[in-house]
N, C-alpha and C positions, 0 to 999 in steps of 0.2 A: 560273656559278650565283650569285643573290645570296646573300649570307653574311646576311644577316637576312631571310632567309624562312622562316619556319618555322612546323609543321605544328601545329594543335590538342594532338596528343598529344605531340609535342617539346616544348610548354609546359608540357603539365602532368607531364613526366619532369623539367622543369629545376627544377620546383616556382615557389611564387607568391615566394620572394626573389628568387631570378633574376631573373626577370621586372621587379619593381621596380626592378633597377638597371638592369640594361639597358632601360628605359621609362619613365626619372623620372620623365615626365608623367603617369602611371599614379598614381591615389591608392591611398594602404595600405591594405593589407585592414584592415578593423575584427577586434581581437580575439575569439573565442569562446569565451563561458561553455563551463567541463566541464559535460557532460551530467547527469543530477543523479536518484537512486536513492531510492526510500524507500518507505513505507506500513504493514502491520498486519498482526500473525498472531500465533496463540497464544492466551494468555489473559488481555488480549491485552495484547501488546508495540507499543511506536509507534516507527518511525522518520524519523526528521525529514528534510526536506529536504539534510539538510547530517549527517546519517548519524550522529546523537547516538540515543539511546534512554532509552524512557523508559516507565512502566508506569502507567493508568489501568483500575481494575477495575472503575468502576462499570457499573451493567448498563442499558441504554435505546438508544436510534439515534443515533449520534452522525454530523456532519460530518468526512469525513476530509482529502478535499480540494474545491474549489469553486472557479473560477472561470469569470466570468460573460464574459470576451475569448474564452475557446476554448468556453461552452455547456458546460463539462465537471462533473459532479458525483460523487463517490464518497462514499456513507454507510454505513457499518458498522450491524449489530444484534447489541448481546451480553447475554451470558445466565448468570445466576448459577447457579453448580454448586456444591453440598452448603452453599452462604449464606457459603462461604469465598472465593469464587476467582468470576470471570467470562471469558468467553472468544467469540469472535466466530461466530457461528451461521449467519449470513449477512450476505452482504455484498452492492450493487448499485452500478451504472457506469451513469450518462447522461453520452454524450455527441451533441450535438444533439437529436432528438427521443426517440431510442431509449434503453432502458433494459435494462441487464441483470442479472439478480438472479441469485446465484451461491448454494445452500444444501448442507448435511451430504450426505456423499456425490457430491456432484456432481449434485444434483438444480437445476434451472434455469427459468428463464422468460423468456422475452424478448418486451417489452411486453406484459406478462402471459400471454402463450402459453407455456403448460409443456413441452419438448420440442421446441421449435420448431426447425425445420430452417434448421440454420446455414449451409449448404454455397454458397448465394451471398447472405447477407445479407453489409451494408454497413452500418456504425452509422456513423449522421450520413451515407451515401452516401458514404464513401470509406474504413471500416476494416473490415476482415476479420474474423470471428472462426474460432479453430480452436479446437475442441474435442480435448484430449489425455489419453487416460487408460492410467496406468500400469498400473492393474488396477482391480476395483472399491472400492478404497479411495481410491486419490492421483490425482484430477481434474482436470485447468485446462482452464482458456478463456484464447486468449491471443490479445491484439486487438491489430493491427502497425498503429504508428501509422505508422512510417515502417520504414523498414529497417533500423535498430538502437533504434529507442524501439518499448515495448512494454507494455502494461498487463497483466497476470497475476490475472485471480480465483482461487484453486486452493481446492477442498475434499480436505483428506485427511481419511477417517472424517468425525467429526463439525467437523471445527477449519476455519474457513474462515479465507483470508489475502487481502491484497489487494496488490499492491507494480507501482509505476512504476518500469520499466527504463531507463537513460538517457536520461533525458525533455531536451527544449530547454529549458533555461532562460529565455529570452527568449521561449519559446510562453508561459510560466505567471508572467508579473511580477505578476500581480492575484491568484494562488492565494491562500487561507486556509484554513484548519483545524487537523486533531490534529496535520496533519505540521506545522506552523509554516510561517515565513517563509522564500518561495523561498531569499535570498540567504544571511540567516544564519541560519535555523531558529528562530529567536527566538518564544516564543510570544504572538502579540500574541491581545489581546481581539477580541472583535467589531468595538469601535470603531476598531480598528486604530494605535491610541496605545498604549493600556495594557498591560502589560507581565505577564504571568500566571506568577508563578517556580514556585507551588504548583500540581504534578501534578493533584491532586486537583478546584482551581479552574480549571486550564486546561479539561477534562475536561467540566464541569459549564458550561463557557461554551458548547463546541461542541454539545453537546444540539440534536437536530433539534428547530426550530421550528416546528408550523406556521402556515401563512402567513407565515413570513420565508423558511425553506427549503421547496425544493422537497420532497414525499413519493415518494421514491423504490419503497418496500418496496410490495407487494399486499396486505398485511394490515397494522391494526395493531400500535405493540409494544404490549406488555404495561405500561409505563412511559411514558407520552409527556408531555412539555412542557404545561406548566409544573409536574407533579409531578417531582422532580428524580431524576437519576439512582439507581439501585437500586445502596448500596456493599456489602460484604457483611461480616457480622457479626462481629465484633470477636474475639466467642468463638470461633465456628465458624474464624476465621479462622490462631486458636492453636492451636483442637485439630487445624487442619489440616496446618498446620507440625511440630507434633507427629509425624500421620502422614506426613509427608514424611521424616521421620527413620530413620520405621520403616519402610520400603518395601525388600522384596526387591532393586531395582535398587540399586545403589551408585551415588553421586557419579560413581566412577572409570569405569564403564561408560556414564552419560551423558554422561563428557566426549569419549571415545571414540566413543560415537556424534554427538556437535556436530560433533565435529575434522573430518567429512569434509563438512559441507559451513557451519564457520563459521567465520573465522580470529579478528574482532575479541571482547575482552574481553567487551564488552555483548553481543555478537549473542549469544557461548558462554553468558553465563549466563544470561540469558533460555530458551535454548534448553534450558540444564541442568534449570532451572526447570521446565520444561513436562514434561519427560521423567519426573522424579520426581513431578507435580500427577496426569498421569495415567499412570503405569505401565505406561509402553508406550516401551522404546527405539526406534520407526521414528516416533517422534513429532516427533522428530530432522529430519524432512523436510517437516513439517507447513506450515512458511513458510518455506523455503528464499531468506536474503535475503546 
């Protein structure tokens, strides 16, 4: 028997070092970016590329994530509740030509057909959507980009989320938006120079444009470009806090309910946050990131 013949799956049992040495002429595999997590839920909370957080209240369509190498576009619409607080209402996903619009409840449209039968569409001719619903409150649509990358719309009640499961990083090197910069989440401006450190101005940069960005949503918002984002009232904003004080639920039961599905500091108090805003501990599951 020759002692170097070996079978497809003997190779890939001995792994790709092996390989290299026993086949110097063999060039090294190129390293691979970790897969890379992030996007939007709540009222609402942002996660960046590179898994920082950070909170943007004002209320209009903002750009979440965009790039024009993969055709991909995800835009948020959020919406001010009691002039204190804002929170994402709906959310939509184009990738290729198709478009998918995710609202409260798990109510949907896809290229404007409400209800549309998912069971063999194909966004862009090659991703699947499935439709998952826990009961009729906790909803998602979950589009397999590949076999472990995943895009997630989910409406629970009224709270919609939107979050990219470990995405390629080398599919999305031209990405922009609320989540920042693929590599280090850094939030650059439009011009892709300028450096956005204030929340607030990051925020008011990504505002859907139209005719610069594409119009995702069927209807329009209530706020659109170049009237600037909708922040919410400074007062209302106190007396809200206020009542977040006074709220039947304790601290100690919303951390309780984060614990089971948030480990990191930011994701928990984000999540504490929401719990106490609306007085509902299964809120807790609303963007599960």
């Amino acid at each position: 028997m020759n002692k170097f013949l070996f079978t497809t799956t003997t190779l890939a049992a001995l792994g790709s070092s092996f390989v290299a040495n026993a086949l110097p002429g063999l060039p090294p595999e190129a390293p691979q970016d970790p897969p890379v997590t992030g996007g939007s839920f709540g009222d609402p909370h942002f996660m960046t590329w590179t898994g920082d957080y950070y909170d943007f209240h004002g209320a209009c369509d903002l750009v979440l994530a965009t790039s024009a190498q993969w055709k991909m576009a995800a835009h948020i619409r959020t919406k001010r509740r009691y002039d204190s607080y804002s929170y994402i209402e709906s959310a939509a996903l184009q990738l290729g030509e198709d478009v998918l619009e995710v609202g409260a409840y798990g109510s949907y449209m896809l290229n404007g057909v409400s209800n549309a039968d998912l069971s063999d569409v194909q966004l862009a001719n090659q991703y699947s959507v499935t439709r998952v619903a826990k009961n009729d409150r906790d909803i998602s649509f979950v589009i397999a980009i590949s076999e472990d990358e995943h895009i997630v719309l989910k409406a629970y009640k009224d709270l919609v989320s939107i979050q990219f499961q470990n995405m390629n990083a080398s599919d999305l090197e031209d990405v922009v938006g609320m989540m920042g910069s693929i590599q280090t989440g850094t939030k650059y401006a439009r011009d892709g120079a300028i450096i956005l450190e204030d929340d607030t101005d990051f925020g008011m940069e990504w505002q859907v444009r139209p005719g610069t960005d594409p119009e995702l949503f069927q209807t329009k918002p209530s706020v659109q470009y170049p009237t600037p984002c909708l922040l919410p009232d400074p007062v209302a904003t106190k007396d809200h806090r206020r009542r977040l004080v006074e709220t039947t639920i304790t601290q100690e039961d919303a951390t309780v309910a984060c614990q089971k599905y948030f480990s990191t500091r930011a994701a928990m108090e984000a999540c504490i946050y929401d719990i106490l805003a609306t007085h509902d501990l299964q809120a807790a599951n609303a963007g599960v990131f």
